[in-house]
N, C-alpha and C positions, 0 to 999 in steps of 0.2 A: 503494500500500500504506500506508505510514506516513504520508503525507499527509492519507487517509482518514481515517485513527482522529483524527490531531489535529484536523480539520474536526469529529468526530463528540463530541470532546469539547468545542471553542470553543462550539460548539450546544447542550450540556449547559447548558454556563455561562451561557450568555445566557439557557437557558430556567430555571433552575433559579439563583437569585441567592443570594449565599449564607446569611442566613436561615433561608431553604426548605430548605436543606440537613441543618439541624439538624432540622427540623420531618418530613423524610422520614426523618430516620432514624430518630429516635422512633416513626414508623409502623411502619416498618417491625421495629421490637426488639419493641414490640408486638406487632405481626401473627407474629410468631416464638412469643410468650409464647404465643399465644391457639390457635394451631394447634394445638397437641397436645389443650387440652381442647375442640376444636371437634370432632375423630373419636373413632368409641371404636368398637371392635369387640366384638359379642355371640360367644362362644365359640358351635362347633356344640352344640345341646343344650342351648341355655339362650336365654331371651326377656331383653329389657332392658326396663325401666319408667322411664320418665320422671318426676324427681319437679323439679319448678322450686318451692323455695322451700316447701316440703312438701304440694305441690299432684302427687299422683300421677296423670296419664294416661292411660285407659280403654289407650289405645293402647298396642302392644309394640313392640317391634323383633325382628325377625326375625334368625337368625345372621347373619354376615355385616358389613361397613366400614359406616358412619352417619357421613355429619357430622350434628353438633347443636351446638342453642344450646350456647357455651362456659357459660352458667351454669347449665344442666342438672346434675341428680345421676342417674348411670346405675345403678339398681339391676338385679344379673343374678341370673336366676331360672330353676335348671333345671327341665327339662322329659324330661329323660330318665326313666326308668323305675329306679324304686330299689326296696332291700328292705332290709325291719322282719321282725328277727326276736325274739321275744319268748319266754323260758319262763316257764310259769307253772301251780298248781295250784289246777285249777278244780273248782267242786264237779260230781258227777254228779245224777242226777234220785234217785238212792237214797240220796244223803246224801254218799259218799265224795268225798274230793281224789284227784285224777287229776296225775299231771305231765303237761303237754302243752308240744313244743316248735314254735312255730308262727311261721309264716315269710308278711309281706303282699308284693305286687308291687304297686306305684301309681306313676300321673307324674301329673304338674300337667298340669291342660286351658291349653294356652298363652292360649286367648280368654278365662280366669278368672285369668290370672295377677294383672292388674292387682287387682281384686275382692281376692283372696287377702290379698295384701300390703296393699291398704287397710281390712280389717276384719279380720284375725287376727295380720299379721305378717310375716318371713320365715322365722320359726321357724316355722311353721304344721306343720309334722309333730310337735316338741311337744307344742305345746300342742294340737291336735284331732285328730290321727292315730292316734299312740300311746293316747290315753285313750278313741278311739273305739273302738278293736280290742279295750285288755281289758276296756272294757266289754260289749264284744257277745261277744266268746270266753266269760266266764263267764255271761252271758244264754241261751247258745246249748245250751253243755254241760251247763247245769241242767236241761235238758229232756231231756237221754237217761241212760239206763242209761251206765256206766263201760264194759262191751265193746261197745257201739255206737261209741266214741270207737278204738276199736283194728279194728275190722273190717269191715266193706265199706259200712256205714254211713255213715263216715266220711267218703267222699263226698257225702254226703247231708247231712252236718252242715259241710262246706266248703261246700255252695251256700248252703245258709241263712244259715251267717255271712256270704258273699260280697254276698246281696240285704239284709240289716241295715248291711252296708257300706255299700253304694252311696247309701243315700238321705240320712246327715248329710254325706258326703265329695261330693257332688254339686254 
């Protein structure tokens, strides 16, 4: 029993001179530092971007534990499904202001997320979201009568908005 461990530590000593002893420790307080920024976890519902040194990577991460380079900078970017709700008084096709309260549903395509954030931002609802919506809400509403916007129409003026959407947000 006790004879083992003192043999198990003599063989320590012999292999390990003392020195080397300072030198692993140092490793080892290191390898302590470095662990934490080696893993990073993406939250479910959001992608991670890689940025090294402000060189961002097409690539994402998917939810879920990562080790990564410690000198990675993890940008997290959801992907869940949100909503923009805006009021606002648009003109009708006969001249008048209408109040309309209107409400968008959008998520980020996670294989654009990288794209996103290297040409608009993280703010990107902002800056092209928001200003895409009431530009097309009053684009939209100028081409109908005032009870078109109140009555079964309306649907028909939510798809047109919806396909003037999709082509800047794309």
């Amino acid at each position: 029993g006790n004879s083992e461990i003192i043999d198990l530590q003599n063989a320590m000593k012999k292999l390990i001179p003392g020195g080397k002893k300072k030198l692993i420790l140092v490793a080892i307080v290191l390898g302590l530092l470095l662990i934490p920024k080696a893993i990073t976890v993406i939250p479910a519902g959001h992608v991670g971007l890689k940025d090294f040194f402000g060189n961002v990577s097409d690539e994402t991460l998917p939810a879920g534990l990562h080790l990564i380079n410690p000198l990675l900078k993890i940008h997290k970017m959801t992907i869940r499904t949100q909503e923009i709700t805006e009021e606002a008084n648009v003109p009708s096709k006969e001249g008048l202001s209408v109040h309309l309260d209107i409400s968008l549903l959008f998520s980020l395509d996670p294989h654009k997320a990288a794209q996103v954030y290297k040409t608009i931002g993280p703010d990107y609802i902002r800056v092209v979201v928001v200003p895409q919506l009431r530009s097309i809400v009053r684009g939209v509403t100028a081409g109908y009568e005032a009870k078109a916007l109140y009555t079964a129409e309306r649907e028909a003026i939510s798809t047109e908005m919806f396909s003037h959407l999709q082509a800047p947000l794309l």
